[in-house]
C-alpha positions in Angstrom: 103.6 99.8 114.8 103.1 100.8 111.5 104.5 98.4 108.4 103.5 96.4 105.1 103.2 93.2 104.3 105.9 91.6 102.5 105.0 88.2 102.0 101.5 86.1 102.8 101.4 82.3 103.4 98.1 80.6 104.5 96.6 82.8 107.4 100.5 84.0 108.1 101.2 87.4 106.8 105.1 88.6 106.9 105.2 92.5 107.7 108.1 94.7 107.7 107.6 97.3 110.6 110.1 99.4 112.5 113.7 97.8 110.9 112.3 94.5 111.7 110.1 91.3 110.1 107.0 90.0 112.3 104.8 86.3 111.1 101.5 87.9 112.3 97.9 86.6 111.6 94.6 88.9 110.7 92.7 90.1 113.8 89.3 88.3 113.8 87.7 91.8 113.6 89.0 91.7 110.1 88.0 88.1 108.5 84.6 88.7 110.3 84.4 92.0 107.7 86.1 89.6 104.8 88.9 91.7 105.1 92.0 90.0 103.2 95.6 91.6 103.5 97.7 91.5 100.6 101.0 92.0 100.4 102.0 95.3 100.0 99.1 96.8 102.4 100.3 99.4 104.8 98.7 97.9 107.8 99.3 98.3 111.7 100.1 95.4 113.7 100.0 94.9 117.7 101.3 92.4 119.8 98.6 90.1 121.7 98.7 87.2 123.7 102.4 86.5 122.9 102.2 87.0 118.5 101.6 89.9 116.5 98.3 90.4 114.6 97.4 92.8 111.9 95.2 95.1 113.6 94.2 97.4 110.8 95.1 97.5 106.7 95.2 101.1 106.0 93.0 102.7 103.0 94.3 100.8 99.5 95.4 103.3 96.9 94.4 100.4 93.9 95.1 96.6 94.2 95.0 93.4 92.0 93.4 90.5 92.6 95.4 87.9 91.1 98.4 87.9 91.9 96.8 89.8 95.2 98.8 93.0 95.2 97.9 96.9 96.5 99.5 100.2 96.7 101.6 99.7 93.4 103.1 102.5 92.0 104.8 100.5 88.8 103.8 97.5 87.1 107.3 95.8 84.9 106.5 94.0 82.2 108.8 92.1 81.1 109.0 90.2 77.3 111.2 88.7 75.6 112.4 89.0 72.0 112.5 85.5 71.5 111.3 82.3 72.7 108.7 83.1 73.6 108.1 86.6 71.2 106.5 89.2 72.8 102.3 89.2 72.6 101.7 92.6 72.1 97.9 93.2 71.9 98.4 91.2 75.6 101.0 93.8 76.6 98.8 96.6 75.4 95.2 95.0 77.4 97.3 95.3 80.4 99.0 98.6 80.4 95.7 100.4 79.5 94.2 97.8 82.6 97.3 99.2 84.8 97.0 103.0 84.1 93.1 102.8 84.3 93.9 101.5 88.3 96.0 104.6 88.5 99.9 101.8 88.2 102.5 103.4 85.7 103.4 100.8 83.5 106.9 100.1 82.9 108.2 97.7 79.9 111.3 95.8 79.6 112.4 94.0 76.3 115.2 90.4 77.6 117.2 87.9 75.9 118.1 90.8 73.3 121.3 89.6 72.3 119.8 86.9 70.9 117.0 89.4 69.1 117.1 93.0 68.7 114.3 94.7 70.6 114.4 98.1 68.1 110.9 97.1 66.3 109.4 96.6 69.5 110.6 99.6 71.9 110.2 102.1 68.9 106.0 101.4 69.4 106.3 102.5 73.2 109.4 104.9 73.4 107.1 108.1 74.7 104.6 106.3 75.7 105.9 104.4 78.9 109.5 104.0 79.9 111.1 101.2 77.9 114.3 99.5 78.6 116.6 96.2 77.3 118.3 94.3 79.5 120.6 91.4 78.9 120.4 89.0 82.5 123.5 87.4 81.3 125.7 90.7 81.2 123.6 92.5 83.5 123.7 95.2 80.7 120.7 97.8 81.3 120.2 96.5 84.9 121.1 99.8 86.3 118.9 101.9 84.4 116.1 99.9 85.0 117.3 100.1 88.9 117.1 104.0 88.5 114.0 104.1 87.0 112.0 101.5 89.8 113.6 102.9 92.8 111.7 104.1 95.7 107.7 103.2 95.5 106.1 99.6 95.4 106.8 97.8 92.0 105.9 94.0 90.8 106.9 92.3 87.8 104.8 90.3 85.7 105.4 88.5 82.3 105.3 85.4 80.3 107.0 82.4 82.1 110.1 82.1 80.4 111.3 85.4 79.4 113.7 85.7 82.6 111.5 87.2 85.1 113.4 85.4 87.8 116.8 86.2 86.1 115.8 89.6 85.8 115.2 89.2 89.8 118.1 88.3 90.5 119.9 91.0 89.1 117.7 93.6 90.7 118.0 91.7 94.2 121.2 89.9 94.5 119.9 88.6 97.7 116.6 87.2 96.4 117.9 84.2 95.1 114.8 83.5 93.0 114.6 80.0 91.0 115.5 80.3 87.7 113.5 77.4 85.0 114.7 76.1 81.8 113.0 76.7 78.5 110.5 73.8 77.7 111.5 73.0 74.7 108.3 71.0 73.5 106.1 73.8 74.2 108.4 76.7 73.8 107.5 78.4 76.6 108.5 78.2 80.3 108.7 76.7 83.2 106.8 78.5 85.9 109.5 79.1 89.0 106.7 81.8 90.6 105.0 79.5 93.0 104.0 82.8 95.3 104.4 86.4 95.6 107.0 88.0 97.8 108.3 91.7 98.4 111.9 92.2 97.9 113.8 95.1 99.5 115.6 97.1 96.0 119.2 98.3 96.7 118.2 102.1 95.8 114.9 101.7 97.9 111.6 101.1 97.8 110.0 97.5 97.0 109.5 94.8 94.4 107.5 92.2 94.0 107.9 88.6 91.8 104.8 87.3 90.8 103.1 84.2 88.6 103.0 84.5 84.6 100.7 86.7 82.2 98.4 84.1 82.6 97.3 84.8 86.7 97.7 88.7 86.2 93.6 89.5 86.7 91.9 91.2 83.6 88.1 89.9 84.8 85.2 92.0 85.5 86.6 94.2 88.5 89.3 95.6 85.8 86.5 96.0 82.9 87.2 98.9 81.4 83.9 100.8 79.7 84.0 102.1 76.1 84.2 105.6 77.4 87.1 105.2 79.4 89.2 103.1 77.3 90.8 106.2 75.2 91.7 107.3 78.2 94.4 104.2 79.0 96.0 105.0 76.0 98.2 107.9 77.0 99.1 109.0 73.8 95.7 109.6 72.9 95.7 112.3 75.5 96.3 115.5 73.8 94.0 114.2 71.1 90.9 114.0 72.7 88.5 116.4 72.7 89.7 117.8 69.8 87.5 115.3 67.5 84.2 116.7 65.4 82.1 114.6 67.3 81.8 114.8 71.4 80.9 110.9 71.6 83.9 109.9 68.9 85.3 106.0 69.1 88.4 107.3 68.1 87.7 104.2 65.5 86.8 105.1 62.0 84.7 108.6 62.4 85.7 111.5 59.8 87.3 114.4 61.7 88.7 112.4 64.6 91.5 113.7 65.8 93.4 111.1 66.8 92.5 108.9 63.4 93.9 112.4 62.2 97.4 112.1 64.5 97.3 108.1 63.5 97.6 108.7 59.7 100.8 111.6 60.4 102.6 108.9 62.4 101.8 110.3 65.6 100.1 107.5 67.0 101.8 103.8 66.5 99.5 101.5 64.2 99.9 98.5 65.9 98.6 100.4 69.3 96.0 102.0 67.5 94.8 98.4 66.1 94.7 97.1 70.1 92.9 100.0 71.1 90.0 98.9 68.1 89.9 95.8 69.1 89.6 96.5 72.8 86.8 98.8 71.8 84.9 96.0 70.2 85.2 93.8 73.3 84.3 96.9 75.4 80.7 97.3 73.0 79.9 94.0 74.4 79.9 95.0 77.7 76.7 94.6 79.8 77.3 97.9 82.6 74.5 96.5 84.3 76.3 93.5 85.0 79.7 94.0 86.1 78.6 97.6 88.2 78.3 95.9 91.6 81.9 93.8 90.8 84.0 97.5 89.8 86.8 98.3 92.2 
């Protein structure tokens, strides 16, 4: 049978196959290739010897390392307006690393009755669907529940900003562990202890994983210099159209999207993570992360 996996624990794997939930274990064939699943593989499983074992993992269309996910189609980011206030150069290194892996990025702005989210959604409105939600009313739940159905999504955030809440609004029957604000460090408690796949109402999966801190950005998600305009999706229709072919998009005359930045066009405070992703990216040694590049 054909299913994913929906949760991994030690050598255990949890697949979802045929209307029903099977604890299987990787065929030796596998390991002996260094072969790991990870949840959300499409993977066939078969029955031997009494217990089901993976028999095959399916062709990955991307995946992340830590937290060890594949086949996303949305990545959720979820901040909050206050304690803690959003990172945004953070938020920005990781949508350009999810739509460089081909995952539409998704942001969602919490705890707004507390803090308007205005200042923060008018920098991405256009860019990547943005949305407020309030876990206490469940206000904006069901938007966000249109937009994720259907497809493989995962959230990921700050510990703290309601991840879990937000969880349990999306899957009643999750019952994930909510954590209290630590209020000598102003940041939270981190209730993620694993990743596991959740069935969403209106189809389709999602996945709860550990805090910013364990989403991957090391050397298999570099991104070169001459790719990195291209993660910023509102530079699109702007390149190409600069005086110079090999343009940083940085500080050259005629560059067209310098050109769209000083109309209003482009967001300043995007525009400043895109420079100073650029200068980390001029630091880059090709030679050394080639061989590491998913």
């Amino acid at each position: 049978m054909q299913g994913v996996i929906i949760s991994s624990f030690g050598d255990s794997f949890r697949v979802s196959a045929g209307g029903s939930e099977y604890v299987c274990r990787a065929r030796g064939a596998l390991r002996t290739k260094d072969i790991t699943p990870l949840c959300g593989d499409s993977v066939e499983i078969e029955q031997s010897g009494g217990e089901a074992v993976i028999s095959k993992i399916f062709p990955r269309k991307n995946e992340i390392v830590r937290p060890p996910l594949a086949n996303l189609d949305r990545l959720v980011f979820v901040l909050s307006t206050v304690d803690p206030v959003p990172n945004l150069r953070l938020l920005d290194k990781f949508t350009a690393v999810a739509v460089y892996k081909g995952i539409s990025p998704v942001i969602v702005f919490t705890k707004t009755d507390r803090c308007g989210s205005e200042e923060y959604e008018d920098i991405y409105r256009g860019i990547f669907p943005v949305f407020s939600v309030n876990n206490i009313t469940g206000e904006g739940v069901s938007e966000l529940c249109d937009e994720i159905k259907g497809g493989f999504s995962a959230l990921a955030g700050n510990s703290g900003v309601g991840k879990s809440s937000l969880l349990n609004r999306l899957c009643p029957e999750a019952c994930a562990q909510t954590g209290e604000i630590s209020r000598k460090l102003r940041r939270g408690k981190n209730t993620t202890r694993r990743t596991d796949i959740h069935t969403l109402p209106g189809g389709g999966y999602i996945a709860d994983t550990p805090g910013f801190a364990a989403f991957s950005t090391e050397r298999y998600d570099t991104i070169f210099k001459e790719e990195l305009a291209g993660c910023f999706p509102e530079f699109e229709e702007y390149i190409g159209r600069c005086r110079f072919p090999d343009c940083s998009h940085t500080k050259e005359q005629g560059c067209a999207v310098l050109e769209a930045l000083a109309s209003g066009k482009i967001k300043k405070p995007r525009h400043l993570s895109y420079c100073e992703m650029y200068e980390e990216a001029l630091k880059i040694r090709p030679w050394e992360v080639k061989d590491t590049r998913r």
